[in-house]
LOVEX-230055 format. One record per residue (C-alpha): residue in one letter; residue number from 1; x, y, z. Coordinates in steps of 0.5 Angstrom, whole numbers. Example, Ala and Ser with C-alpha at 12.3 -4.5 7.8 and 13.67 -1.06 7.14 Angstrom:
<pts>
<pt><residuo>A</residuo><num>1</num><u>25</u><v>-9</v><w>16</w></pt>
<pt><residuo>S</residuo><num>2</num><u>27</u><v>-2</v><w>14</w></pt>
</pts>
This chain:
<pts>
<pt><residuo>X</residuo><num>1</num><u>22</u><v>100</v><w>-10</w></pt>
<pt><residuo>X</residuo><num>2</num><u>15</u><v>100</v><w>-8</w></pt>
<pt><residuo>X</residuo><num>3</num><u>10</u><v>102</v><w>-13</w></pt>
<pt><residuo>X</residuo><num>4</num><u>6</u><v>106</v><w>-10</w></pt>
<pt><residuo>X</residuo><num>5</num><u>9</u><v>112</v><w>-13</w></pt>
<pt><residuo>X</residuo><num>6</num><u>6</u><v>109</v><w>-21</w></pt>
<pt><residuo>X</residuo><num>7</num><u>1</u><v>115</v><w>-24</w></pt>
<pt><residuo>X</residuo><num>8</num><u>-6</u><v>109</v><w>-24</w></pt>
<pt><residuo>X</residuo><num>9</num><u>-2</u><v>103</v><w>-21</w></pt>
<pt><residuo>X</residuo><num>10</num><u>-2</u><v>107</v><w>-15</w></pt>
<pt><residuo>X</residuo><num>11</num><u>-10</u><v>108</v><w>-16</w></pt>
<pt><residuo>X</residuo><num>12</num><u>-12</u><v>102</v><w>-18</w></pt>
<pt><residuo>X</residuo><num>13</num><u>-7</u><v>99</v><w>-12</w></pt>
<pt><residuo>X</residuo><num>14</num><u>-12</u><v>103</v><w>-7</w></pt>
<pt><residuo>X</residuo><num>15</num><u>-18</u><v>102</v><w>-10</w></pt>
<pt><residuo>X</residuo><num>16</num><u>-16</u><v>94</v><w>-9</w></pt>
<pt><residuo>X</residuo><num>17</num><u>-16</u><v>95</v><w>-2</w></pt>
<pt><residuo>X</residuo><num>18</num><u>-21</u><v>99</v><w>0</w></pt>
<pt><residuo>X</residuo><num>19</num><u>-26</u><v>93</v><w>-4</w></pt>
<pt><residuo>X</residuo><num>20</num><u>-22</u><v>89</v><w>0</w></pt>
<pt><residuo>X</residuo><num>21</num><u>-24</u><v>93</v><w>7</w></pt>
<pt><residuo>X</residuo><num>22</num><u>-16</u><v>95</v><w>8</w></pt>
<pt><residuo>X</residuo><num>23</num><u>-18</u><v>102</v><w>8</w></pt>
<pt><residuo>X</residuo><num>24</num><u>-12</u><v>104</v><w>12</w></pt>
<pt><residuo>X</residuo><num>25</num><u>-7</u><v>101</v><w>8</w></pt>
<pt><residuo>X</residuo><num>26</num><u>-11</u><v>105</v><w>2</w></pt>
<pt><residuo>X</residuo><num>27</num><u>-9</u><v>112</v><w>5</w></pt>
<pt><residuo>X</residuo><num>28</num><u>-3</u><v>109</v><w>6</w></pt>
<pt><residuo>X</residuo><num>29</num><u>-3</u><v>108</v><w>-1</w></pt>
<pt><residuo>X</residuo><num>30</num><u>-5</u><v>115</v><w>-4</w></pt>
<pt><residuo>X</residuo><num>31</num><u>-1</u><v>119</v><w>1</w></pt>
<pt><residuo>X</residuo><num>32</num><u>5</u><v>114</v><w>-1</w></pt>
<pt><residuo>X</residuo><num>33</num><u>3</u><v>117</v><w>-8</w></pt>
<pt><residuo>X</residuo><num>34</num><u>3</u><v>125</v><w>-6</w></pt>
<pt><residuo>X</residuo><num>35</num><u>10</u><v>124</v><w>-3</w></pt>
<pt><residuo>X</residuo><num>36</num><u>13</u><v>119</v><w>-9</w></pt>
<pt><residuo>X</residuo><num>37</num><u>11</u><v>121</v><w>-15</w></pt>
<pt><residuo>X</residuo><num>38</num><u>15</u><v>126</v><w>-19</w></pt>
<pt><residuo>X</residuo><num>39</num><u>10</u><v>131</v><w>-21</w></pt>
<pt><residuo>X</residuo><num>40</num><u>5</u><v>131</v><w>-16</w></pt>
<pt><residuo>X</residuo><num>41</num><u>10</u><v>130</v><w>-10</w></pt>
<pt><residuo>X</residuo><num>42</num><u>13</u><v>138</v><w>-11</w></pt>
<pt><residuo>X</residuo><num>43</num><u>5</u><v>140</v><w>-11</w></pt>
<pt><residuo>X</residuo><num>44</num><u>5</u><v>137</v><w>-4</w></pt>
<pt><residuo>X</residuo><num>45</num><u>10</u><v>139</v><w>-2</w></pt>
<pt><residuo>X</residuo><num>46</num><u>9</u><v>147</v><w>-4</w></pt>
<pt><residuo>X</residuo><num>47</num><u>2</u><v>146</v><w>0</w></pt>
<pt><residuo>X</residuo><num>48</num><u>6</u><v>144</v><w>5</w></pt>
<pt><residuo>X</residuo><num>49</num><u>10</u><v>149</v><w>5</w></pt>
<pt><residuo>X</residuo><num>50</num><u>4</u><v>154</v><w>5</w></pt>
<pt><residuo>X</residuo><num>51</num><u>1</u><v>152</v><w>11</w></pt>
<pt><residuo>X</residuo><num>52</num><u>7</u><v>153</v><w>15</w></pt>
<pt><residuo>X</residuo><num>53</num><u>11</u><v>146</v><w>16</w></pt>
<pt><residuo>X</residuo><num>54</num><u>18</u><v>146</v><w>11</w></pt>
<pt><residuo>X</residuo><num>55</num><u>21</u><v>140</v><w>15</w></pt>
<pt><residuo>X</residuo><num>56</num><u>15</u><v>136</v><w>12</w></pt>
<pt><residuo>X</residuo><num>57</num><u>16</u><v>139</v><w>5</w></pt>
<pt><residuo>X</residuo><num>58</num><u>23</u><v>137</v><w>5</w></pt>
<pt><residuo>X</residuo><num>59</num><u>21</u><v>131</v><w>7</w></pt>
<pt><residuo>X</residuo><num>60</num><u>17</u><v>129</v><w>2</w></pt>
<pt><residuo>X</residuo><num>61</num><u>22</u><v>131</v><w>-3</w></pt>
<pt><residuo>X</residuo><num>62</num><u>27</u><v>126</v><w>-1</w></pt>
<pt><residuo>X</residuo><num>63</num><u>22</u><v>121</v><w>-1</w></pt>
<pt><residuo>X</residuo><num>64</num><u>21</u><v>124</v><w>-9</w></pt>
<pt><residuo>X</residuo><num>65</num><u>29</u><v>123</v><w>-10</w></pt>
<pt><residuo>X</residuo><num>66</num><u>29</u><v>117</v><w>-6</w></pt>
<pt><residuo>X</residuo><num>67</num><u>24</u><v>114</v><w>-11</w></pt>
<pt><residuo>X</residuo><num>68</num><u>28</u><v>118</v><w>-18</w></pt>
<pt><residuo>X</residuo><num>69</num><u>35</u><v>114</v><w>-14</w></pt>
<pt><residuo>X</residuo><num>70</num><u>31</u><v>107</v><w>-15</w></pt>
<pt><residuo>X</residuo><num>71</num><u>28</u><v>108</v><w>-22</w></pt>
<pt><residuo>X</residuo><num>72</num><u>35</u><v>110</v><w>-24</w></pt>
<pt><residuo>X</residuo><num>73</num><u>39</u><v>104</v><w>-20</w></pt>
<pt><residuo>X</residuo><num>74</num><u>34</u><v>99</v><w>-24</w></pt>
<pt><residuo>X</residuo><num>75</num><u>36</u><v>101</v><w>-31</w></pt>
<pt><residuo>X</residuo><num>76</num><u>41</u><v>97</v><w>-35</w></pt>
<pt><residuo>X</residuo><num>77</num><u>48</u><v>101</v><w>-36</w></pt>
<pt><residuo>X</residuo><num>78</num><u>45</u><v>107</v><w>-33</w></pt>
<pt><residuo>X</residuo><num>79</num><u>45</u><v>104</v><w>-26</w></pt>
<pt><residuo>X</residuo><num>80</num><u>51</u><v>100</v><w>-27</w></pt>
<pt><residuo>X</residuo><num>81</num><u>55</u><v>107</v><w>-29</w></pt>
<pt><residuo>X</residuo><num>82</num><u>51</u><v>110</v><w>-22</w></pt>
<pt><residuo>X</residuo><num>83</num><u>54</u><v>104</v><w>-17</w></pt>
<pt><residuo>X</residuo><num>84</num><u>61</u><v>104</v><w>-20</w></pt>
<pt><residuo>X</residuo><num>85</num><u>61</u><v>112</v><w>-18</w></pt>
<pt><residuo>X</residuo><num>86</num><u>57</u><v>111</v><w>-11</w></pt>
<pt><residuo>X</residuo><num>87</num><u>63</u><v>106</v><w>-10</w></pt>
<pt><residuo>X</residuo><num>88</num><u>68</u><v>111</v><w>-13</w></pt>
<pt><residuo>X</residuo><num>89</num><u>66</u><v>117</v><w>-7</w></pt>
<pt><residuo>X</residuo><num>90</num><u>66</u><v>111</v><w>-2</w></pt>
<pt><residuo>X</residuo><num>91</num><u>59</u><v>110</v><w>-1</w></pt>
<pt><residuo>X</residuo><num>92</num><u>59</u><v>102</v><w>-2</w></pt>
<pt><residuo>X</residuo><num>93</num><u>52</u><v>101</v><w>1</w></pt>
<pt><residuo>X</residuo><num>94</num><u>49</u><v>106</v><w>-5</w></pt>
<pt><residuo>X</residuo><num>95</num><u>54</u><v>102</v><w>-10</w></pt>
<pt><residuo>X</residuo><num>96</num><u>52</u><v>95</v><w>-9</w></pt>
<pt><residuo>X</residuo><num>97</num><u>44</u><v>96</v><w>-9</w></pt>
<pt><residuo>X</residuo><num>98</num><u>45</u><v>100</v><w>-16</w></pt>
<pt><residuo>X</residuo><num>99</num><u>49</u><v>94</v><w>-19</w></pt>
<pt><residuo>X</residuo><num>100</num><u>44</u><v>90</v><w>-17</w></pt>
<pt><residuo>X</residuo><num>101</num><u>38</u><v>92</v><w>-19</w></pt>
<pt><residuo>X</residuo><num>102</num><u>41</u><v>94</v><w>-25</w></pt>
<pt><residuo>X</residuo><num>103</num><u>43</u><v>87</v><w>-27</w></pt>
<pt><residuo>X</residuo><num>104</num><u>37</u><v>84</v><w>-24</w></pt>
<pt><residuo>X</residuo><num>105</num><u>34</u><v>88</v><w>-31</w></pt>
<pt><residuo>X</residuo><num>106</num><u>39</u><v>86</v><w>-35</w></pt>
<pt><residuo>X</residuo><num>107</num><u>38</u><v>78</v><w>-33</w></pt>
<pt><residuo>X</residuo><num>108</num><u>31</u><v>80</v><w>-34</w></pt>
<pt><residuo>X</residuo><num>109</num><u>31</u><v>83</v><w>-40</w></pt>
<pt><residuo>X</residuo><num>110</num><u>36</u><v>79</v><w>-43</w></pt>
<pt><residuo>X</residuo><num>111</num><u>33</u><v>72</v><w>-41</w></pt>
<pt><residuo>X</residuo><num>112</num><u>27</u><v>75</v><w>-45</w></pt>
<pt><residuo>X</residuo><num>113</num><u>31</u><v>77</v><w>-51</w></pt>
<pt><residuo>X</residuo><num>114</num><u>34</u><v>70</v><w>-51</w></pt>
<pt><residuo>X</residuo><num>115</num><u>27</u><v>66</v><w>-51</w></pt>
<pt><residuo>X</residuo><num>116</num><u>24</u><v>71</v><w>-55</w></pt>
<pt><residuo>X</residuo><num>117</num><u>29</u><v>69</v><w>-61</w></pt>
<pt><residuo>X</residuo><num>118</num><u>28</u><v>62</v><w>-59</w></pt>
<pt><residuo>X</residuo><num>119</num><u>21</u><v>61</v><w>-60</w></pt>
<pt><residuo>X</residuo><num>120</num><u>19</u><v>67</v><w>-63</w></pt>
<pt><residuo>X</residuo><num>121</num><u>17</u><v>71</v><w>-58</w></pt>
<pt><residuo>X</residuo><num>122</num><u>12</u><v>67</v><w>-54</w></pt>
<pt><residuo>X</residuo><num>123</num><u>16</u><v>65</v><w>-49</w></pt>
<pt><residuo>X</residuo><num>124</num><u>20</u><v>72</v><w>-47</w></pt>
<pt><residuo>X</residuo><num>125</num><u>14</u><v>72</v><w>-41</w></pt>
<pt><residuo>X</residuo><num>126</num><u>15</u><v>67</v><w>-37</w></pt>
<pt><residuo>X</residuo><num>127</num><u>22</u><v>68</v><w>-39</w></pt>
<pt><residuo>X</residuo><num>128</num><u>23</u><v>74</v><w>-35</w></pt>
<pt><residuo>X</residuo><num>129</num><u>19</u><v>71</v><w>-30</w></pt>
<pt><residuo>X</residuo><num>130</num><u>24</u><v>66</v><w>-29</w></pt>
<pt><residuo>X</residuo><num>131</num><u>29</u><v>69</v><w>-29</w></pt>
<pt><residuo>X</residuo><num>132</num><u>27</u><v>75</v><w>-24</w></pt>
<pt><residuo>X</residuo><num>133</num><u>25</u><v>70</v><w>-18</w></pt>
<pt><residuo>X</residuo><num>134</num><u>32</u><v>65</v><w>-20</w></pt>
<pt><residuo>X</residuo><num>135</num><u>36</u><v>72</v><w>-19</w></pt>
<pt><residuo>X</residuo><num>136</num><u>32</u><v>73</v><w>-13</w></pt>
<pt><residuo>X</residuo><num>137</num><u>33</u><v>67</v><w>-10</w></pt>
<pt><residuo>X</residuo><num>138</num><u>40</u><v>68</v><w>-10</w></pt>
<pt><residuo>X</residuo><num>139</num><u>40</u><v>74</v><w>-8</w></pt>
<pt><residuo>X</residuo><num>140</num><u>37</u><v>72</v><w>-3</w></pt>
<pt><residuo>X</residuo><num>141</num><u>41</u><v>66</v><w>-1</w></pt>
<pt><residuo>X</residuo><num>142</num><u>47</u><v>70</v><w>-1</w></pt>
<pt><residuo>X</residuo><num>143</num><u>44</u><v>75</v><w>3</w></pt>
<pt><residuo>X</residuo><num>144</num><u>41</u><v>71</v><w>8</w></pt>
<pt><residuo>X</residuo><num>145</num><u>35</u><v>77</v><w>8</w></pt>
<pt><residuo>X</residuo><num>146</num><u>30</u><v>75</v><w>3</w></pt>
<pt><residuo>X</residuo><num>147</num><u>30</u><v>80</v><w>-3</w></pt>
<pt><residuo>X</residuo><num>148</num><u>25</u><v>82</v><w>-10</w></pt>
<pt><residuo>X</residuo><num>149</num><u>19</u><v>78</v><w>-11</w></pt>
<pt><residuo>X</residuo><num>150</num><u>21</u><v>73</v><w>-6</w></pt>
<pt><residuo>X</residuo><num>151</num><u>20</u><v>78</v><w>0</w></pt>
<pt><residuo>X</residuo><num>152</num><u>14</u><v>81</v><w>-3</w></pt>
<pt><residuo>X</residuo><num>153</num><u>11</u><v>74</v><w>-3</w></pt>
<pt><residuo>X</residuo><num>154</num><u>14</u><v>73</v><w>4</w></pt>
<pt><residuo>X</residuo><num>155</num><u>10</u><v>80</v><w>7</w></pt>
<pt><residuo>X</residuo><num>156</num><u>4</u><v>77</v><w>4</w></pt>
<pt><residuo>X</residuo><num>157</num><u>4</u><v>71</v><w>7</w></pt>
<pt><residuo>X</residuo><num>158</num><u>6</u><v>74</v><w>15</w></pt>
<pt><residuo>X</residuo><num>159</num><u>2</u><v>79</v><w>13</w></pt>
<pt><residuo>X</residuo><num>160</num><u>-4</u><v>77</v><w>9</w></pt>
<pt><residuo>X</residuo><num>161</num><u>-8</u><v>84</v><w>6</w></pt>
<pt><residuo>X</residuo><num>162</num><u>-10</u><v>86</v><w>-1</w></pt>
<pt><residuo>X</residuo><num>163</num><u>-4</u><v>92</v><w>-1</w></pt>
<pt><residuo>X</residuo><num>164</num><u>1</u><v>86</v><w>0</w></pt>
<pt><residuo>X</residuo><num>165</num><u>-2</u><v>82</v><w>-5</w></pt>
<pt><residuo>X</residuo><num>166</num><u>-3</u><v>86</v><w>-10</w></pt>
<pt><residuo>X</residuo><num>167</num><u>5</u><v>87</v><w>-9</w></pt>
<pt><residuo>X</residuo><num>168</num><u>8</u><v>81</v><w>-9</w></pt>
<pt><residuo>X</residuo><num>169</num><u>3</u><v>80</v><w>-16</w></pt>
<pt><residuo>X</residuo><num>170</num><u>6</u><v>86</v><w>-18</w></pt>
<pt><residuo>X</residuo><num>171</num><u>13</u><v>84</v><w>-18</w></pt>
<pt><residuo>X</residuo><num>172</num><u>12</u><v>77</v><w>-23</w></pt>
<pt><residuo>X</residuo><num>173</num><u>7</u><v>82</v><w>-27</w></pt>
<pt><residuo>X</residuo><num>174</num><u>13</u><v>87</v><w>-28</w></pt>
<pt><residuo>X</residuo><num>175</num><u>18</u><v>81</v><w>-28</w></pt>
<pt><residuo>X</residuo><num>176</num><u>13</u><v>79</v><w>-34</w></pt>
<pt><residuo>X</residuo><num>177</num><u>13</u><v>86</v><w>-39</w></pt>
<pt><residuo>X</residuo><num>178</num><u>21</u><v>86</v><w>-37</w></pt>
<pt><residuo>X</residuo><num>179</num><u>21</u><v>79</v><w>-42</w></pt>
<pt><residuo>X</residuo><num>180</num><u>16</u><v>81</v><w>-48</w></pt>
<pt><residuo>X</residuo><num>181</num><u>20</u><v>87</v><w>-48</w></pt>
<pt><residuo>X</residuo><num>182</num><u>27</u><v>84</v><w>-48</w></pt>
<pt><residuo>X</residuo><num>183</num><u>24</u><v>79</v><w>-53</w></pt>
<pt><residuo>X</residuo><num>184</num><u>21</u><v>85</v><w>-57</w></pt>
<pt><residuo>X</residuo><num>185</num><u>27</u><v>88</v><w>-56</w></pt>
<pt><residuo>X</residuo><num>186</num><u>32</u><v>80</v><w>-59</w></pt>
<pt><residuo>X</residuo><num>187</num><u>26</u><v>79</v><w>-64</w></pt>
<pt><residuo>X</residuo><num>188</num><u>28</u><v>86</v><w>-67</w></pt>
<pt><residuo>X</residuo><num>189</num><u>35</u><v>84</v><w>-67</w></pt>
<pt><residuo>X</residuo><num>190</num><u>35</u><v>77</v><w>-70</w></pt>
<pt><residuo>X</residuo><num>191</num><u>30</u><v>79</v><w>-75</w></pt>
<pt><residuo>X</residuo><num>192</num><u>35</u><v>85</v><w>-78</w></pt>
<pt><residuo>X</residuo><num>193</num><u>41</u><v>81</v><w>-77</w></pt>
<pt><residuo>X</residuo><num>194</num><u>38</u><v>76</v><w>-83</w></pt>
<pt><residuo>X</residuo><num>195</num><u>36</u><v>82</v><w>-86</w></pt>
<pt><residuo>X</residuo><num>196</num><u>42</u><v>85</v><w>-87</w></pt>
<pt><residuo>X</residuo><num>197</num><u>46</u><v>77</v><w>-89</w></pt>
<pt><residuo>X</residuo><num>198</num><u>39</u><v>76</v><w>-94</w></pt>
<pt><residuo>X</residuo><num>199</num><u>41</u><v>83</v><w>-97</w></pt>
<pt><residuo>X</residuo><num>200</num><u>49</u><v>82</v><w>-98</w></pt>
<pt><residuo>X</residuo><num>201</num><u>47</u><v>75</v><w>-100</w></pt>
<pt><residuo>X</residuo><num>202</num><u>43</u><v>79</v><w>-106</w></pt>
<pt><residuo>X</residuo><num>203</num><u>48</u><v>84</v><w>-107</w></pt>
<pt><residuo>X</residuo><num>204</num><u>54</u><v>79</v><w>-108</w></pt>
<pt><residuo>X</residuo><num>205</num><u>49</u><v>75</v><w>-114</w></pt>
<pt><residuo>X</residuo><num>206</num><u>47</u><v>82</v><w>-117</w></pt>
<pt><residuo>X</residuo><num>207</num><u>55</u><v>83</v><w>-117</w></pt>
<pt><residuo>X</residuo><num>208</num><u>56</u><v>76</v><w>-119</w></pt>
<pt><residuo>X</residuo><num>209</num><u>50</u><v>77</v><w>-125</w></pt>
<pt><residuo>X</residuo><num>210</num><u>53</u><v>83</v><w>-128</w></pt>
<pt><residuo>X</residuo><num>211</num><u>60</u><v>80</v><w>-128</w></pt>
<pt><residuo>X</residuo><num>212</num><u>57</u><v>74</v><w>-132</w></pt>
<pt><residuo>X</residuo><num>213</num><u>53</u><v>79</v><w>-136</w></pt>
<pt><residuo>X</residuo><num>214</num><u>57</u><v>83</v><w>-139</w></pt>
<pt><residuo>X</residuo><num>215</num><u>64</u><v>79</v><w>-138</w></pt>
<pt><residuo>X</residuo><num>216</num><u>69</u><v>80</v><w>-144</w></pt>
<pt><residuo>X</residuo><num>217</num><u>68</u><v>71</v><w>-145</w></pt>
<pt><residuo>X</residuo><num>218</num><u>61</u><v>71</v><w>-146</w></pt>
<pt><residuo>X</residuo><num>219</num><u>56</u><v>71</v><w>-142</w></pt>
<pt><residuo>X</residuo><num>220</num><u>52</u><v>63</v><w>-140</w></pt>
<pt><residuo>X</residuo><num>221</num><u>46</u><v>64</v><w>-141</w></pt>
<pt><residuo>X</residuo><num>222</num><u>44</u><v>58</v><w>-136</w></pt>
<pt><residuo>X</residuo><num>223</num><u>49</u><v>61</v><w>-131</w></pt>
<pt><residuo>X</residuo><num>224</num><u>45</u><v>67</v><w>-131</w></pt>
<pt><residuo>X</residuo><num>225</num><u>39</u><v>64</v><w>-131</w></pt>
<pt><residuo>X</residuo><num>226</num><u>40</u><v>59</v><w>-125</w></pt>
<pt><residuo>X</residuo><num>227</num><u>43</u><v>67</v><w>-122</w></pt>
<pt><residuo>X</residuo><num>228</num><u>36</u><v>71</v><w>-123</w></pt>
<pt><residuo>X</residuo><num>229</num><u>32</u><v>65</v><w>-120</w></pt>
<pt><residuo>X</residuo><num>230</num><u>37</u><v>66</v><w>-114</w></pt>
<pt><residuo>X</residuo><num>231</num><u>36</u><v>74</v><w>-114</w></pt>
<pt><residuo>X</residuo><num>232</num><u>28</u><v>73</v><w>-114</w></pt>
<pt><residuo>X</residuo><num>233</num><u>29</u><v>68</v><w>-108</w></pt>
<pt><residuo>X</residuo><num>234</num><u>33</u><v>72</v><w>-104</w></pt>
<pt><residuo>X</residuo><num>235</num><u>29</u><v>78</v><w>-106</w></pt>
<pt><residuo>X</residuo><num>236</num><u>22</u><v>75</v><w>-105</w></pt>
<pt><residuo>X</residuo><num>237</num><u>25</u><v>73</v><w>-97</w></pt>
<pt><residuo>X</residuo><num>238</num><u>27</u><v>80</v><w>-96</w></pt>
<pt><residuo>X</residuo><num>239</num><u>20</u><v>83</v><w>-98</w></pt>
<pt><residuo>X</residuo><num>240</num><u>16</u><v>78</v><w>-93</w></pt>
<pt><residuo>X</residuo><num>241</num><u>21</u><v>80</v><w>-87</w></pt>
<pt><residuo>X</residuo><num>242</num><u>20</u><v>88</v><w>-89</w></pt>
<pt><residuo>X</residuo><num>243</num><u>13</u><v>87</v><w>-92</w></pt>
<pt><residuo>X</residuo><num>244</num><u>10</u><v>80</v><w>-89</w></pt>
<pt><residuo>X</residuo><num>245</num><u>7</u><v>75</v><w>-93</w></pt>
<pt><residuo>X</residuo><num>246</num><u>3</u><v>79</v><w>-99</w></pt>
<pt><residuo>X</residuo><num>247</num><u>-5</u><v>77</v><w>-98</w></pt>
<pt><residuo>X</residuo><num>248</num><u>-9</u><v>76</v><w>-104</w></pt>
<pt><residuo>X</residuo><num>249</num><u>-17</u><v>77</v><w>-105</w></pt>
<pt><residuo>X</residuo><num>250</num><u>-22</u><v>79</v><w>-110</w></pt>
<pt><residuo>X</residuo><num>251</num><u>-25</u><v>86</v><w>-109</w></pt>
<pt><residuo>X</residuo><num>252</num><u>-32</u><v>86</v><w>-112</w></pt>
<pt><residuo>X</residuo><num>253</num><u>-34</u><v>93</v><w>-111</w></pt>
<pt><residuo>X</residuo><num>254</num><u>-28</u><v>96</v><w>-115</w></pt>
<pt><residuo>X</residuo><num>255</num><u>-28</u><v>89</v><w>-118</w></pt>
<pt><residuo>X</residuo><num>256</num><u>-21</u><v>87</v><w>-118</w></pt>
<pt><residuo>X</residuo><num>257</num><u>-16</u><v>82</v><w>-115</w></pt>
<pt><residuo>X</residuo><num>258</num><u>-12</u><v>86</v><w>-109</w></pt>
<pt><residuo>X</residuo><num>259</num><u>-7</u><v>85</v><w>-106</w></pt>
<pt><residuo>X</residuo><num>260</num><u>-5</u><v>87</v><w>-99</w></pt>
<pt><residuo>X</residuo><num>261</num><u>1</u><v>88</v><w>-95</w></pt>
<pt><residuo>X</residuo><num>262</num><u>0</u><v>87</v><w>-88</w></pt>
<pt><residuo>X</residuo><num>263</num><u>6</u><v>90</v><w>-84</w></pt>
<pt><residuo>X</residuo><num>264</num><u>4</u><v>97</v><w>-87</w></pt>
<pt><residuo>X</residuo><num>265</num><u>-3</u><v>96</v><w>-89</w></pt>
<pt><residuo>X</residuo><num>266</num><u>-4</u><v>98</v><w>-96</w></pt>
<pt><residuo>X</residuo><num>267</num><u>-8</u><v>94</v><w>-102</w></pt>
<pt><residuo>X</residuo><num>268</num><u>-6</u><v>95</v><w>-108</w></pt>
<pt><residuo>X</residuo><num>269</num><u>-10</u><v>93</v><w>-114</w></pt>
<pt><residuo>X</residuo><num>270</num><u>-6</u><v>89</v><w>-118</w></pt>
<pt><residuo>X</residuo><num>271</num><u>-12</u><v>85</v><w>-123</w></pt>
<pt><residuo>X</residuo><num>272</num><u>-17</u><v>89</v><w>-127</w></pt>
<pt><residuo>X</residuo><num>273</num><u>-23</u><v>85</v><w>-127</w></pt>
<pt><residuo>X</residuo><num>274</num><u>-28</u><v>85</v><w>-134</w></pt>
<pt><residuo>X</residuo><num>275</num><u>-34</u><v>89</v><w>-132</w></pt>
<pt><residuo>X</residuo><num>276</num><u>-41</u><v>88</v><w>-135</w></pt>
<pt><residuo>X</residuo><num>277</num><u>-41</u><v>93</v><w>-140</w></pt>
<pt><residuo>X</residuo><num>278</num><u>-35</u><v>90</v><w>-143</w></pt>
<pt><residuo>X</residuo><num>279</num><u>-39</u><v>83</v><w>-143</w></pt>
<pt><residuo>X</residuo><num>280</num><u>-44</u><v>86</v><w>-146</w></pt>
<pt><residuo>X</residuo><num>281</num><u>-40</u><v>89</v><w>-151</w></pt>
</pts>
């Protein structure tokens, strides 16, 4: 799937070539566009229509299909449903290129999600990169005909011009996004699944507390203190996660200690300072 039909991309791919004196292929470009894009594919062909040329009309809607087909066959799960039901009707062709584009995605983004978590996010990008040329370097091999990023790579060589070279970068680029989503998407995951055990861990000292608290053989004052302490513990992880790690500082307009919360951005005065007045006094 080409992306020529993606509002801006599509601008800033034509513009690439003119600057780099390819200007066939920047009409090229902007006709792909007028036919491909949902939206703006139904204006031309409506104009199309107008001027007396139906055939040309209905062409250019199956363009627009062909590229909503391509969009929906790269999707996780969506795709895959699709391809199962392209082989159901016996449409095997239509079945394998759904399955495979959609577990192309799948091992994108779930190499992103798994770098993501592994080391915080940072290497979710290169991840999907990775991931995306080794599952295109097997499609290959496997197909003998090369596939994805490697064919881009492989048109730009044989036929070197700024449209192929803005393609072939495209390919990693959009590789790349895929893995920081993916990586957002485990980080996401990671964090409230420690979430989710910090606060069953608080719940059940709270339980343990108020068991030691008000148990008919008296309380242990050490045993409920040692439990406090570990509740507070507990508490104060659960508030960094949520809220990040508070940032105290000294306000001297309204003169008081404020402290602020940067995962929601709110400051909250937490110290009256002593005014003049008062020094004076």
């Amino acid at each position: 799937m080409g992306i020529d039909w993606i509002p801006g991309l599509s601008q800033i791919k034509s513009t690439f070539q003119a600057l780099t004196c390819d200007f066939e292929g920047a009409a090229r470009t902007n006709d792909n566009f007028l036919k491909e894009c949902p939206g703006f594919s139904q204006l031309t062909s409506t104009a199309q229509l107008l001027a007396g040329d139906p055939k040309a009309a209905l062409e250019t809607q199956k363009r627009c299909l062909g590229t909503i087909n391509n969009v929906a066959n790269g999707l996780p799960v969506i795709g895959h449903c699709k391809g199962l039901i392209h082989h159901a009707v016996g449409d095997k062709n239509g079945g394998n290129e759904a399955l495979n584009a959609a577990t192309r995605s799948l091992v994108v983004l779930g190499s992103g999600a798994a770098a993501g978590v592994a080391t915080g996010g940072v290497g979710a990008i290169p991840a999907g990169i990775a991931a995306g040329t080794a599952y295109d370097l097997v499609d290959t091999a496997i197909s003998d005909k090369p596939k994805g990023t490697i064919a881009a790579v492989k048109n730009a060589i044989d036929n070197p011009n700024g449209g192929n070279f803005f393609d072939a970068a495209a390919g990693y680029v959009f590789d790349g996004l895929a893995g920081y989503s993916g990586g957002q998407m485990g980080s996401r995951l990671a964090t409230q699944s420690k979430l989710s055990s910090l606060e069953s861990m608080r719940a059940a000292k709270t339980e343990q507390l108020n068991n030691a608290m008000f148990s008919d053989n008296g309380a242990n004052s050490g045993n409920i203190i040692s439990l406090g302490k570990e509740i507070n513990a507990l508490t104060s992880q659960i508030n960094q996660i949520q809220y990040g790690i508070p940032q105290y500082y000294y306000d001297p307009k309204i003169n008081k200690v404020v402290v602020e919360m940067p995962k929601n951005g709110s400051s909250v005065p937490i110290m009256l300072g002593q005014s003049s007045t008062q020094e004076e006094r």
